[in-house]
HTML snippet that shows the backbone in 3Dmol.js (N, CA, C, O; Angstrom):
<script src="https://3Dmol.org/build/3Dmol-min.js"></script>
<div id="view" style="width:600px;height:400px;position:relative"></div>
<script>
const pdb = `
ATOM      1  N   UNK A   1      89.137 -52.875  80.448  1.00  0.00           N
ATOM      2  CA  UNK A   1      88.131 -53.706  81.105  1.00  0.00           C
ATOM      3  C   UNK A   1      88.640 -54.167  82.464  1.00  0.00           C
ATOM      4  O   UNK A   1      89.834 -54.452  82.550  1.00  0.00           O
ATOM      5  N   UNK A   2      87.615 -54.301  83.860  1.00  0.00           N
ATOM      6  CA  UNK A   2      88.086 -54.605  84.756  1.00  0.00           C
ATOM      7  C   UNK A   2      88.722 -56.005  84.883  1.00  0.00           C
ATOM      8  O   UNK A   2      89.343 -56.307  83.864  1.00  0.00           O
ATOM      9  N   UNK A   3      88.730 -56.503  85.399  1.00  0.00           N
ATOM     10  CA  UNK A   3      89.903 -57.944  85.605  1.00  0.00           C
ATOM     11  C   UNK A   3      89.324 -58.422  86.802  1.00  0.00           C
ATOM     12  O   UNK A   3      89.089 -59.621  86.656  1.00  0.00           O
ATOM     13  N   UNK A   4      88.796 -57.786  88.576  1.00  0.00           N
ATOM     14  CA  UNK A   4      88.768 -58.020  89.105  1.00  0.00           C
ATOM     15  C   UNK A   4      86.730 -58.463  89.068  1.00  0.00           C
ATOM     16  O   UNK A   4      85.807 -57.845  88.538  1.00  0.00           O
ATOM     17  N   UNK A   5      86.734 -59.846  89.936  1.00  0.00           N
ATOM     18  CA  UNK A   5      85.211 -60.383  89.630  1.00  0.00           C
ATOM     19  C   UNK A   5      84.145 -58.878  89.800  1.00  0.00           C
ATOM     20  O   UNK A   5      83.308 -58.586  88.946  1.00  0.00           O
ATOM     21  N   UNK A   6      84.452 -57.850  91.376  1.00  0.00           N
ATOM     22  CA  UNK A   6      83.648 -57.326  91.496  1.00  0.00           C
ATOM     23  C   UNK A   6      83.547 -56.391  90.823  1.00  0.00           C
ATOM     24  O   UNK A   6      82.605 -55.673  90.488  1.00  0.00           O
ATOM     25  N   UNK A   7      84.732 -56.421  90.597  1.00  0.00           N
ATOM     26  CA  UNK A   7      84.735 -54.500  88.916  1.00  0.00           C
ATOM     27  C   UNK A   7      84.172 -55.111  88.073  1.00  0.00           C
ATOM     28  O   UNK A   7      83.131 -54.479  87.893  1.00  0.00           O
ATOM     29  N   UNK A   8      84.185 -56.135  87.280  1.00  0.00           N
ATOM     30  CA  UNK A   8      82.997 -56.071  86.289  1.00  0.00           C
ATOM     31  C   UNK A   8      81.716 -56.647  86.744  1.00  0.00           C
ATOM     32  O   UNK A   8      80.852 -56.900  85.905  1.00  0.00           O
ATOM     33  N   UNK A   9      81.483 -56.915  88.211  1.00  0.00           N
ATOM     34  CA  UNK A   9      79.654 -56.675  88.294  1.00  0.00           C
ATOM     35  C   UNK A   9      79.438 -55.012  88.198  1.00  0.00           C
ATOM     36  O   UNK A   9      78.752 -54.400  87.380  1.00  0.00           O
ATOM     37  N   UNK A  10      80.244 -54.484  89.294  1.00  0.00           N
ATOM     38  CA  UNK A  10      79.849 -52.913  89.236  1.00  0.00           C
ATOM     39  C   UNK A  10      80.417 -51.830  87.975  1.00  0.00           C
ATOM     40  O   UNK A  10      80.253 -50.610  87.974  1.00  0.00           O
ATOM     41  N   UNK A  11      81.158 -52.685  86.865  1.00  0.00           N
ATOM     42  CA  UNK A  11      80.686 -51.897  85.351  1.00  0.00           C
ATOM     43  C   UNK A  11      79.045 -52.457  84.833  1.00  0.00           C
ATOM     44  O   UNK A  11      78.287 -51.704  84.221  1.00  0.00           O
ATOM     45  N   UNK A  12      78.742 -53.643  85.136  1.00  0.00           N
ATOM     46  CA  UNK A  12      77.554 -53.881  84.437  1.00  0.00           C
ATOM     47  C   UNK A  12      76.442 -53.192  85.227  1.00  0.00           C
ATOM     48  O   UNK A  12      75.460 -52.670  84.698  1.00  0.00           O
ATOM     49  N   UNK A  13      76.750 -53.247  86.898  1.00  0.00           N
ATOM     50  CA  UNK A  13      75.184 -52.480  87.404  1.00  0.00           C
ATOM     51  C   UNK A  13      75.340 -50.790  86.907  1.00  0.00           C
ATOM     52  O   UNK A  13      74.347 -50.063  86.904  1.00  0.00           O
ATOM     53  N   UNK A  14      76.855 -50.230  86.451  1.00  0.00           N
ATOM     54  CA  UNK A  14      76.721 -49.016  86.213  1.00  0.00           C
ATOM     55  C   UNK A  14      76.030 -48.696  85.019  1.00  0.00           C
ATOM     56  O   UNK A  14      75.494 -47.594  84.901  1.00  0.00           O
ATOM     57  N   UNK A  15      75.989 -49.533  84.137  1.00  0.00           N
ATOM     58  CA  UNK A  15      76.175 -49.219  82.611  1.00  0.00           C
ATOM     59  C   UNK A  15      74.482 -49.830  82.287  1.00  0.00           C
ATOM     60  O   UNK A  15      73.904 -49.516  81.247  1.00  0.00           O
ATOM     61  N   UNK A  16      73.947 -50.569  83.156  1.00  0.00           N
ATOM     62  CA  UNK A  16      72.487 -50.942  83.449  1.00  0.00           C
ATOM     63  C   UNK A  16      72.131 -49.627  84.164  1.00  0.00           C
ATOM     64  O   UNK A  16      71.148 -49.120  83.624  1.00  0.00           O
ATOM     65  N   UNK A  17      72.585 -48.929  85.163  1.00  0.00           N
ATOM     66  CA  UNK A  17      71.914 -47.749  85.925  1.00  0.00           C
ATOM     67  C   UNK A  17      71.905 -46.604  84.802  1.00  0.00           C
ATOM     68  O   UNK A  17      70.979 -45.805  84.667  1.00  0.00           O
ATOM     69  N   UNK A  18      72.919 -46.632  84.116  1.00  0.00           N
ATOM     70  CA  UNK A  18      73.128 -45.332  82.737  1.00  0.00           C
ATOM     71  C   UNK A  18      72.271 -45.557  82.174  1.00  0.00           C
ATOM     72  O   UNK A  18      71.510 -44.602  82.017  1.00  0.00           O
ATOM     73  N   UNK A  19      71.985 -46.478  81.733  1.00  0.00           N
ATOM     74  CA  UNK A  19      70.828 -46.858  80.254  1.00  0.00           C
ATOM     75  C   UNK A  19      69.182 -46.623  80.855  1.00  0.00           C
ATOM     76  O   UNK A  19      68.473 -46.214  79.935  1.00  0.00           O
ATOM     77  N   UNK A  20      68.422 -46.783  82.156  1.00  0.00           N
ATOM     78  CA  UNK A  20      68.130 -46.382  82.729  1.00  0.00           C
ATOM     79  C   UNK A  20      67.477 -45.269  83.299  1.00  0.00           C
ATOM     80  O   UNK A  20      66.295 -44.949  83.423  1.00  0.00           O
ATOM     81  N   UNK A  21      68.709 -44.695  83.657  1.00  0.00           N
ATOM     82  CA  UNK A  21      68.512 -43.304  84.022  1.00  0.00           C
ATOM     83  C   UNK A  21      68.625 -41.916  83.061  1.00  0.00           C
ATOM     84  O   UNK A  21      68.471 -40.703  83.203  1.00  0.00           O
ATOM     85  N   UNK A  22      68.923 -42.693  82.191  1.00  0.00           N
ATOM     86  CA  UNK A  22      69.101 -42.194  80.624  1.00  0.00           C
ATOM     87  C   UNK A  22      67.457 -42.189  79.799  1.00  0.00           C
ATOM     88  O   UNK A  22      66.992 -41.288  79.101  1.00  0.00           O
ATOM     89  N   UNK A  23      66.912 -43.331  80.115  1.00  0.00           N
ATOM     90  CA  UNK A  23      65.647 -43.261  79.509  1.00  0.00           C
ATOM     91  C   UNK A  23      64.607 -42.291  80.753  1.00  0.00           C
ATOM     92  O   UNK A  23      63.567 -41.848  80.265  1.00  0.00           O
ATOM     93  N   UNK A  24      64.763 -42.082  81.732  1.00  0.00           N
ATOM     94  CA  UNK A  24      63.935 -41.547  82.271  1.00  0.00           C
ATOM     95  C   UNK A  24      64.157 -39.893  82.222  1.00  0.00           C
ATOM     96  O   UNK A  24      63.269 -39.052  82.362  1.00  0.00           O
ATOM     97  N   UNK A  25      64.993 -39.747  82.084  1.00  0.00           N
ATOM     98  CA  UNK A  25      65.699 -38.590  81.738  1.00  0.00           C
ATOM     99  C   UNK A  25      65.155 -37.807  80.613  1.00  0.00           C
ATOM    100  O   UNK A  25      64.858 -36.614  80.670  1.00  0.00           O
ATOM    101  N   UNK A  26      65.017 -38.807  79.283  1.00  0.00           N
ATOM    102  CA  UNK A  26      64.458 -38.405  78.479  1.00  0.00           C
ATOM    103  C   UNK A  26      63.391 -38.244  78.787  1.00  0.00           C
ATOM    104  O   UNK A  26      63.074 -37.060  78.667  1.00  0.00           O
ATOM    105  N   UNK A  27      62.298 -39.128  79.299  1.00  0.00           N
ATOM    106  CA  UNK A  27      60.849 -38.798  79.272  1.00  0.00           C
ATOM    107  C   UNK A  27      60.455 -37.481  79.689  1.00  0.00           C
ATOM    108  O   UNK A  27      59.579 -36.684  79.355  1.00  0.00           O
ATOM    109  N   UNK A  28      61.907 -37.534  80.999  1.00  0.00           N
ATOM    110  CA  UNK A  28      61.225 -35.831  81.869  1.00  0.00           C
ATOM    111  C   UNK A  28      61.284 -34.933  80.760  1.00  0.00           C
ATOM    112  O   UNK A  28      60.327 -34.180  80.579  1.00  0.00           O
ATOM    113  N   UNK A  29      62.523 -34.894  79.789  1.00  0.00           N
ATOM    114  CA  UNK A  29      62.646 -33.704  78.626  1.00  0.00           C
ATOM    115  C   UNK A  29      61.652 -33.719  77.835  1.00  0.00           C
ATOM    116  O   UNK A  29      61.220 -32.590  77.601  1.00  0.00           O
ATOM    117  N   UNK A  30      60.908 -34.883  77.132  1.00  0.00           N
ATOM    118  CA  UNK A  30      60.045 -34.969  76.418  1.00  0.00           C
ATOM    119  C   UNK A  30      58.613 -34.203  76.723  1.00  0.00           C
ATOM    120  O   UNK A  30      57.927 -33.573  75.919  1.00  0.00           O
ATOM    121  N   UNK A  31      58.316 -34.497  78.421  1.00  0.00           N
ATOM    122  CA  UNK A  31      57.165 -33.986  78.641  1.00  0.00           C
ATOM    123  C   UNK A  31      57.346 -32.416  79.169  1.00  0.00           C
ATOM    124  O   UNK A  31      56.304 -31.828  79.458  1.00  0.00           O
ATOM    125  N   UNK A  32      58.549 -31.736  79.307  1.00  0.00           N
ATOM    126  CA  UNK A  32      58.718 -30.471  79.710  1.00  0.00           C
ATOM    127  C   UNK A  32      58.621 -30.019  77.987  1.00  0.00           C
ATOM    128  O   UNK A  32      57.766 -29.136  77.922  1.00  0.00           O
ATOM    129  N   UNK A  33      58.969 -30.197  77.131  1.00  0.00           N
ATOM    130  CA  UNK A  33      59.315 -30.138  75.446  1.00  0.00           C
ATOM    131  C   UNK A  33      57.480 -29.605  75.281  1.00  0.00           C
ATOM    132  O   UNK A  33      57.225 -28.404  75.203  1.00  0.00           O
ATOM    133  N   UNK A  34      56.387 -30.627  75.248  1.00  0.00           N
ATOM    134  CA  UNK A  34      55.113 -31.156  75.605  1.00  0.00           C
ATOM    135  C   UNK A  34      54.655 -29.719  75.934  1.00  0.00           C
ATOM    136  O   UNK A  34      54.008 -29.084  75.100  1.00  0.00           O
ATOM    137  N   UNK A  35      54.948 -29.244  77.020  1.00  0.00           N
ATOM    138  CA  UNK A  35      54.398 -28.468  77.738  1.00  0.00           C
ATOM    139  C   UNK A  35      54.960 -27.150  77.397  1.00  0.00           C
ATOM    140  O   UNK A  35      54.615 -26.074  77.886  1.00  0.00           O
ATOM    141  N   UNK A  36      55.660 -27.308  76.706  1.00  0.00           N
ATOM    142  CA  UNK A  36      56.519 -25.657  75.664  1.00  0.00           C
ATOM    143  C   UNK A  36      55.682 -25.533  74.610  1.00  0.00           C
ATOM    144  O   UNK A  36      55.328 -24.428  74.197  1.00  0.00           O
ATOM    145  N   UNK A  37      55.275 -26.720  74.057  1.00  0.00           N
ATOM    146  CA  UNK A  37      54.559 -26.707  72.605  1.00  0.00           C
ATOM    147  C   UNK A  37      52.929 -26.005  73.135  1.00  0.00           C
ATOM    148  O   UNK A  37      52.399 -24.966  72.743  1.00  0.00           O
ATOM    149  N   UNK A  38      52.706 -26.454  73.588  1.00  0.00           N
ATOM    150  CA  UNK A  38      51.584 -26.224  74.495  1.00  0.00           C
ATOM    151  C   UNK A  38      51.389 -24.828  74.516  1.00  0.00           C
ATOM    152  O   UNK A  38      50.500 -24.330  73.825  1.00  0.00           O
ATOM    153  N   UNK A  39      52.133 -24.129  75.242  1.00  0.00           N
ATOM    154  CA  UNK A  39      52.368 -22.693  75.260  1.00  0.00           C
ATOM    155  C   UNK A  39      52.173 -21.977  74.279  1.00  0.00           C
ATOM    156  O   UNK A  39      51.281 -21.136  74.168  1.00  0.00           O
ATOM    157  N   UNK A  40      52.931 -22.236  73.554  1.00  0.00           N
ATOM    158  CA  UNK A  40      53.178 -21.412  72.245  1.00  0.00           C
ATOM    159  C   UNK A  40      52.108 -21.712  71.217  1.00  0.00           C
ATOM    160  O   UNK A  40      51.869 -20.843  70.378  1.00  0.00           O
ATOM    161  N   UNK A  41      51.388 -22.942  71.195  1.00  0.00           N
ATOM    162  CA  UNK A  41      50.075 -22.949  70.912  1.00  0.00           C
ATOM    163  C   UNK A  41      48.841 -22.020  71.477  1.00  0.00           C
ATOM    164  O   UNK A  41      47.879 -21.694  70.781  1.00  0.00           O
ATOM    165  N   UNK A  42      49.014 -21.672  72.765  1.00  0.00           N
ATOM    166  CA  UNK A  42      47.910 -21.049  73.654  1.00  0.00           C
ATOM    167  C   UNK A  42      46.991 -21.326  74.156  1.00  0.00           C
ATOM    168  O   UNK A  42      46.044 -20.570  74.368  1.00  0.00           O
ATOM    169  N   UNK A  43      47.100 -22.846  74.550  1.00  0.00           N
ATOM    170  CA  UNK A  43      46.739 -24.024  74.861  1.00  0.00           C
ATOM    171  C   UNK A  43      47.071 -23.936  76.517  1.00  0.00           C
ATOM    172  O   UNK A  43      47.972 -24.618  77.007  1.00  0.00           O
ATOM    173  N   UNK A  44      46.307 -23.093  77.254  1.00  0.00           N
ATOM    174  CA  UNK A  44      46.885 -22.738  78.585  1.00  0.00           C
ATOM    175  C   UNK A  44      45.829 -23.539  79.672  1.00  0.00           C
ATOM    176  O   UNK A  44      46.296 -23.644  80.806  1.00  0.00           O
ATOM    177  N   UNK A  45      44.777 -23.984  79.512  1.00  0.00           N
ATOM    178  CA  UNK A  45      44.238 -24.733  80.068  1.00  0.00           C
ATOM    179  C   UNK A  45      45.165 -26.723  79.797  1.00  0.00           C
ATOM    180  O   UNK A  45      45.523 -27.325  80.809  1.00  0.00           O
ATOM    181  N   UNK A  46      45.292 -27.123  78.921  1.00  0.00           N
ATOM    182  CA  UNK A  46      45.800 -28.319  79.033  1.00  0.00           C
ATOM    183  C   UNK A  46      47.524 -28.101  79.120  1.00  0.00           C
ATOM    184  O   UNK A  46      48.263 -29.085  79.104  1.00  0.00           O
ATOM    185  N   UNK A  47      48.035 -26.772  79.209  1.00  0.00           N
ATOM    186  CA  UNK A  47      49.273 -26.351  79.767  1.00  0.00           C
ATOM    187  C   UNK A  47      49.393 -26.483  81.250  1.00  0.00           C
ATOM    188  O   UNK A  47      50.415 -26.781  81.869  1.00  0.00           O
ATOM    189  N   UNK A  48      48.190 -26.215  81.743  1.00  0.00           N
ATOM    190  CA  UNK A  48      48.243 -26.625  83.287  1.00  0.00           C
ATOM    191  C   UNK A  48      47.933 -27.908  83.509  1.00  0.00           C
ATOM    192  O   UNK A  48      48.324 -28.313  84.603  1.00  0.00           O
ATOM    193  N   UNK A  49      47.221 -28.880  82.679  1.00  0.00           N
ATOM    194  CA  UNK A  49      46.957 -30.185  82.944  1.00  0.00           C
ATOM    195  C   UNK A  49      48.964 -30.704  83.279  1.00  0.00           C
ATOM    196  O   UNK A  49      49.663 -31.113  84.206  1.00  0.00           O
ATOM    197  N   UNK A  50      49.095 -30.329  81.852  1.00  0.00           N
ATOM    198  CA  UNK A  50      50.700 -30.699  81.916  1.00  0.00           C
ATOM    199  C   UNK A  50      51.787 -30.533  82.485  1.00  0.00           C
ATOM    200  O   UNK A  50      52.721 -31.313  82.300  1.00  0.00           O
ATOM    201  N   UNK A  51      51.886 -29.291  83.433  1.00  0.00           N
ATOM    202  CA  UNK A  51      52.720 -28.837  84.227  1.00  0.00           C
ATOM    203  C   UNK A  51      52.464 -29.591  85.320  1.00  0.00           C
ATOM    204  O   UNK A  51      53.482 -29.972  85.897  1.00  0.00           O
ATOM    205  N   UNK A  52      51.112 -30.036  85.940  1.00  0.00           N
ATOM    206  CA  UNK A  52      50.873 -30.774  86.985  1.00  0.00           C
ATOM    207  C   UNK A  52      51.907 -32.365  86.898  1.00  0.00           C
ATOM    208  O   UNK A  52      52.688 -32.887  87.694  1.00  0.00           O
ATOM    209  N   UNK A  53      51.480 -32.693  85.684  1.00  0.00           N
ATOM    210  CA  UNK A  53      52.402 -33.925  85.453  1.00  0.00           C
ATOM    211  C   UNK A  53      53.868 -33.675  85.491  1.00  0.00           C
ATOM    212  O   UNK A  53      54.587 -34.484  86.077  1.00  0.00           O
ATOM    213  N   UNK A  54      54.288 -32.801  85.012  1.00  0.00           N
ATOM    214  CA  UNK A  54      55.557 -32.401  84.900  1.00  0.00           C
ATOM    215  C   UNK A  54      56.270 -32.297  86.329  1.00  0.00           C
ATOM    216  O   UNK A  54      57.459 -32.544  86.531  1.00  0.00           O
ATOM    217  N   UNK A  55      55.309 -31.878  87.310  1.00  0.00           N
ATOM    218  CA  UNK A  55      55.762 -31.585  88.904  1.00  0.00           C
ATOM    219  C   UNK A  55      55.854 -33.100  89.460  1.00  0.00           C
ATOM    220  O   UNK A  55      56.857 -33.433  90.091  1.00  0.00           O
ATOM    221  N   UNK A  56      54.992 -33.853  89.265  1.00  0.00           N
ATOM    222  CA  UNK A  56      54.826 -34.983  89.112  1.00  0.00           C
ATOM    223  C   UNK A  56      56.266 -35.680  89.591  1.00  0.00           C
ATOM    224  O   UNK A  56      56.781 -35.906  90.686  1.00  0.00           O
ATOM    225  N   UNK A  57      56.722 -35.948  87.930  1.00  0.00           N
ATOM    226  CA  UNK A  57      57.939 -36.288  87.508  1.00  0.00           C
ATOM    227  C   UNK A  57      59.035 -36.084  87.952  1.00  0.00           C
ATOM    228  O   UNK A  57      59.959 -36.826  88.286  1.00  0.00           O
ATOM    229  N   UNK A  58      58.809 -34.466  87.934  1.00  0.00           N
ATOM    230  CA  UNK A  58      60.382 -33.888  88.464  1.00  0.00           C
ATOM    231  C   UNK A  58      60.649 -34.359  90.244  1.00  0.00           C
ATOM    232  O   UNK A  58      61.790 -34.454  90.697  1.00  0.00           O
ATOM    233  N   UNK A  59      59.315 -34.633  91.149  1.00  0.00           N
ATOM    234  CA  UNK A  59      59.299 -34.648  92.170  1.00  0.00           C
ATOM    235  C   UNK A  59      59.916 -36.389  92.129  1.00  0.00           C
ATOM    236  O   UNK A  59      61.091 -36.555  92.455  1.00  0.00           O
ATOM    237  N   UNK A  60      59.325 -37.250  91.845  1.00  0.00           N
ATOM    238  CA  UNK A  60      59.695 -38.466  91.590  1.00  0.00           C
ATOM    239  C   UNK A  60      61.434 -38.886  90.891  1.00  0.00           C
ATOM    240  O   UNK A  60      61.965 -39.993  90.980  1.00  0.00           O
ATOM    241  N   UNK A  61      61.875 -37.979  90.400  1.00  0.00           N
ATOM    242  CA  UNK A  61      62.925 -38.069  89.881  1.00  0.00           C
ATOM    243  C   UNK A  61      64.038 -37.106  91.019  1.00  0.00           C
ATOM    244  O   UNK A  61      65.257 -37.125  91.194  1.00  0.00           O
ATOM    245  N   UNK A  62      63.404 -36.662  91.363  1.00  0.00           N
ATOM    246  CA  UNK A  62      64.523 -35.838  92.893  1.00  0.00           C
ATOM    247  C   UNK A  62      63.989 -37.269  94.016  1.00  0.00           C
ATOM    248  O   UNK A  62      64.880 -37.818  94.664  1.00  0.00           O
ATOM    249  N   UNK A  63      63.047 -37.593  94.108  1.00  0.00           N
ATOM    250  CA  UNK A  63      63.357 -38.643  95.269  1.00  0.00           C
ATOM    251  C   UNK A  63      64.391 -39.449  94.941  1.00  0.00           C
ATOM    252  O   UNK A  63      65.383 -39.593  95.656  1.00  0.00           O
ATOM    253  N   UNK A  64      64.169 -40.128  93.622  1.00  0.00           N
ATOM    254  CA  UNK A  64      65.324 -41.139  93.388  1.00  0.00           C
ATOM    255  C   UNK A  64      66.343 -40.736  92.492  1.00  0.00           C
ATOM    256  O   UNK A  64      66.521 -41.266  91.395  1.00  0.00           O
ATOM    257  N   UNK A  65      67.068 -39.726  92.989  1.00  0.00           N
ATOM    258  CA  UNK A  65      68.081 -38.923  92.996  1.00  0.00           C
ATOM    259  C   UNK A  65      68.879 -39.109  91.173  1.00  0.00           C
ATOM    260  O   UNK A  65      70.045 -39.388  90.894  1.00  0.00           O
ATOM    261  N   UNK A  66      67.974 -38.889  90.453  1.00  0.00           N
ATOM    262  CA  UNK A  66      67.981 -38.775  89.042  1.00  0.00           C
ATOM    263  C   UNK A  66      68.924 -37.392  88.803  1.00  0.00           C
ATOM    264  O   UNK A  66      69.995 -37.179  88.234  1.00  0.00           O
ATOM    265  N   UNK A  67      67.926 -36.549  89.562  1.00  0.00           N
ATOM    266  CA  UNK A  67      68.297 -34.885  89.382  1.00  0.00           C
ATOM    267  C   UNK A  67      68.327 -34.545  90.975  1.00  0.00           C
ATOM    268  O   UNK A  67      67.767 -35.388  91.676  1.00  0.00           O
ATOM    269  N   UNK A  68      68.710 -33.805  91.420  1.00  0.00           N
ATOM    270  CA  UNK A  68      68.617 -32.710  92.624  1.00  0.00           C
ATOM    271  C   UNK A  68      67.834 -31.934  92.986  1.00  0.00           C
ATOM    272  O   UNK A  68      67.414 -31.017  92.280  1.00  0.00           O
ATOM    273  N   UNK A  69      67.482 -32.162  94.183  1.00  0.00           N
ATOM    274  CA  UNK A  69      66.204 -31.297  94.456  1.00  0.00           C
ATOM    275  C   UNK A  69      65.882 -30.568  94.494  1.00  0.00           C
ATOM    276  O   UNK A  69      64.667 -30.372  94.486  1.00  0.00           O
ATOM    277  N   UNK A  70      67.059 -29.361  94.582  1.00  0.00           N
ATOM    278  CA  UNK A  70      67.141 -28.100  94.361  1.00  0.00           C
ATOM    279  C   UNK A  70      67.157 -27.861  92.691  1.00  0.00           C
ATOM    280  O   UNK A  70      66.943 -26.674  92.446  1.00  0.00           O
ATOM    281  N   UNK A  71      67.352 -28.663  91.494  1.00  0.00           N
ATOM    282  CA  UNK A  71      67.058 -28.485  90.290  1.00  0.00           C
ATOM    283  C   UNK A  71      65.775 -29.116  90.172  1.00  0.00           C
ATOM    284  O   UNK A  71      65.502 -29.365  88.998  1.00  0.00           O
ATOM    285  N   UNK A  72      65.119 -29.371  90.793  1.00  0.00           N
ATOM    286  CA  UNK A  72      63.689 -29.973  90.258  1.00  0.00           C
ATOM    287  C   UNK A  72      63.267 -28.566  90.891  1.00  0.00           C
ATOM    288  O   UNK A  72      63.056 -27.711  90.031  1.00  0.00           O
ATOM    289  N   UNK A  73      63.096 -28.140  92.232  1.00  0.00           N
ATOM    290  CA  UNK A  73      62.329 -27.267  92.566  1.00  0.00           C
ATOM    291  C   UNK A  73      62.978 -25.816  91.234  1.00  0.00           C
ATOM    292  O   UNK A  73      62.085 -24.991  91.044  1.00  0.00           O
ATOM    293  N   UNK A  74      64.030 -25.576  90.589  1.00  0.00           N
ATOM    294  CA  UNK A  74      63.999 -24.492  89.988  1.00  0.00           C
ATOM    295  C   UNK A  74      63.383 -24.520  88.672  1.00  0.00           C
ATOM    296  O   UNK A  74      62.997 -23.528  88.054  1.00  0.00           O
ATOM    297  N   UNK A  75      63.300 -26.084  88.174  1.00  0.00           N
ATOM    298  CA  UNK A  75      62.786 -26.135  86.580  1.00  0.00           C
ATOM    299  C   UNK A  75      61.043 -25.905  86.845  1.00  0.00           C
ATOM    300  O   UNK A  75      60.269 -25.789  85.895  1.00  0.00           O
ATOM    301  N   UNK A  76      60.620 -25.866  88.209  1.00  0.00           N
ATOM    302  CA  UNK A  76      59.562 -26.072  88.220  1.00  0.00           C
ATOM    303  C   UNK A  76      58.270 -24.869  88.140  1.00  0.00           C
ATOM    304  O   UNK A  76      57.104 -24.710  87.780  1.00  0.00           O
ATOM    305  N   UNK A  77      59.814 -23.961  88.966  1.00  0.00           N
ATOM    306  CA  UNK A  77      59.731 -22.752  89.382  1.00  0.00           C
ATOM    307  C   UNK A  77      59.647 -21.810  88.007  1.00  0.00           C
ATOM    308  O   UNK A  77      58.789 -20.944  87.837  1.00  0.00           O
ATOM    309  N   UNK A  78      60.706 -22.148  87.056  1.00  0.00           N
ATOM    310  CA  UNK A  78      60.506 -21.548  85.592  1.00  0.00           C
ATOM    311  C   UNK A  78      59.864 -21.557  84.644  1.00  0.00           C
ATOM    312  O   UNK A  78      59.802 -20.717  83.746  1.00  0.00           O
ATOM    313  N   UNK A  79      59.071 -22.983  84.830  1.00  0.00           N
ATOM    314  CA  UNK A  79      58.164 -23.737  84.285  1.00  0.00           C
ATOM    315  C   UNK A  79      56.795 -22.638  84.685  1.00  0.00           C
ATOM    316  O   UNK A  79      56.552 -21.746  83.872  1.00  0.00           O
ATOM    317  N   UNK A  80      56.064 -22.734  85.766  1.00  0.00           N
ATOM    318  CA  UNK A  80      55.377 -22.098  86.109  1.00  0.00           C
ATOM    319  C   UNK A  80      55.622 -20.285  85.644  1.00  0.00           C
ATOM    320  O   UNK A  80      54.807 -19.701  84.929  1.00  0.00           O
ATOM    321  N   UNK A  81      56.556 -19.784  86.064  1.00  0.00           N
ATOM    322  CA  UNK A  81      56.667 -18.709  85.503  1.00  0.00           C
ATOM    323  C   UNK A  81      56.593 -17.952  84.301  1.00  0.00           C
ATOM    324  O   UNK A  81      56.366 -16.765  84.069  1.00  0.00           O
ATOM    325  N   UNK A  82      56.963 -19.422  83.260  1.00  0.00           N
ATOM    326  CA  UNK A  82      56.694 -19.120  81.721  1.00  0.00           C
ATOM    327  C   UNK A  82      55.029 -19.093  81.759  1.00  0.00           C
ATOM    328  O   UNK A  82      54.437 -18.203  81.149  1.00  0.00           O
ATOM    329  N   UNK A  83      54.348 -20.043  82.457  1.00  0.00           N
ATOM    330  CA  UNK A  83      53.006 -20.426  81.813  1.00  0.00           C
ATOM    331  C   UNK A  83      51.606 -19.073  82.817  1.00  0.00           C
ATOM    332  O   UNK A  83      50.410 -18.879  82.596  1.00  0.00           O
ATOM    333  N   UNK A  84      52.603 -18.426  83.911  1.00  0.00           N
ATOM    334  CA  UNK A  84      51.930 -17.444  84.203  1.00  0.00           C
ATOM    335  C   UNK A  84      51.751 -16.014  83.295  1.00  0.00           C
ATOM    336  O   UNK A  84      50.786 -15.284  83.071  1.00  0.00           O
ATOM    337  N   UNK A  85      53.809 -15.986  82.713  1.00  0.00           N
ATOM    338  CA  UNK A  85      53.679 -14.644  81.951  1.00  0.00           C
ATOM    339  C   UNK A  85      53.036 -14.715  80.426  1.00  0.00           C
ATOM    340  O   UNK A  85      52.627 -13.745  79.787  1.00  0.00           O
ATOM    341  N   UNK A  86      53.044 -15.951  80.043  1.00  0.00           N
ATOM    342  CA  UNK A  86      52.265 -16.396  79.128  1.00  0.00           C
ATOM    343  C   UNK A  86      50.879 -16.234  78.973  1.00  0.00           C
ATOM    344  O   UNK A  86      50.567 -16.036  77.798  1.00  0.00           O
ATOM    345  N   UNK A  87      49.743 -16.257  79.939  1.00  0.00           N
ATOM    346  CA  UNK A  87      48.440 -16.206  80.348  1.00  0.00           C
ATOM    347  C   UNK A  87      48.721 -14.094  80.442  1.00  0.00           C
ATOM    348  O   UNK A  87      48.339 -13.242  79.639  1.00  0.00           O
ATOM    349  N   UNK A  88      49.330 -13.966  81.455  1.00  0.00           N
ATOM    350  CA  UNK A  88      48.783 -12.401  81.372  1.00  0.00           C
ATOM    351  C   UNK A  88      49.516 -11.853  80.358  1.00  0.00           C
ATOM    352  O   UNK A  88      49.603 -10.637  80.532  1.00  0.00           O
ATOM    353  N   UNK A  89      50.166 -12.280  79.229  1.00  0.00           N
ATOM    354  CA  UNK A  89      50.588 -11.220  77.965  1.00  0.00           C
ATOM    355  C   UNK A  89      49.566 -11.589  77.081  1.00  0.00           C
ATOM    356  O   UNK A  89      49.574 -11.015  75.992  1.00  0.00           O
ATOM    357  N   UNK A  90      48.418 -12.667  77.364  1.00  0.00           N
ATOM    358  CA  UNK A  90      47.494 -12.987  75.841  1.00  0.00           C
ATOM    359  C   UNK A  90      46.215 -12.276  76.953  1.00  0.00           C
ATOM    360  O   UNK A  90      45.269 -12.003  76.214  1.00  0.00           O
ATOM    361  N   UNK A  91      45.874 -11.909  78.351  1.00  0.00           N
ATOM    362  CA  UNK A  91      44.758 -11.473  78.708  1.00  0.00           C
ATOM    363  C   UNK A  91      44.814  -9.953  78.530  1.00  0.00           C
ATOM    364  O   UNK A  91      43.835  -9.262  78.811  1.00  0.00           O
TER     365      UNK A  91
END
`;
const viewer = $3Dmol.createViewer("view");
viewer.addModel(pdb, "pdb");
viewer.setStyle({}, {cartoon: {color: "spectrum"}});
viewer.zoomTo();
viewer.render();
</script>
């Protein structure tokens, strides 16, 4: 444990920013999860409702540097790609 006054404010704002960024984290997984189930249902009209949200998120979570922007633009990129080859293997 730190000893010094300002090391243990900046263990508590860290360990407040973890818990945090930890729950938002999850939500993004939850609603990319969402949008898999979706798929594999064949549920490709409210698959696109959901991917919209999903861009959403991921965009909001690269501003406030959750994830990287260059990993938001690739999950987004794969994301879309599943739900295109998905549509032309059932047309």
């Amino acid at each position: 444990m730190p000893v010094i006054k300002s090391a243990q404010k900046a263990l508590r704002k860290s360990r407040k920013h973890y818990l945090i960024n930890k729950k938002k984290f999850g939500f993004l997984k939850a609603e990319i999860k969402k949008f898999q189930k979706l798929l594999e249902a064949k549920k490709f009209e409210e698959a696109k409702k959901q991917l919209n949200l999903i861009y959403k998120k991921l965009d909001k979570a690269a501003k406030t540097n959750l994830i990287k922007k260059n990993t938001a633009s690739r999950l987004k990129s794969r994301l879309t790609k599943k739900l295109n080859l998905s549509i032309t293997k059932t047309a």
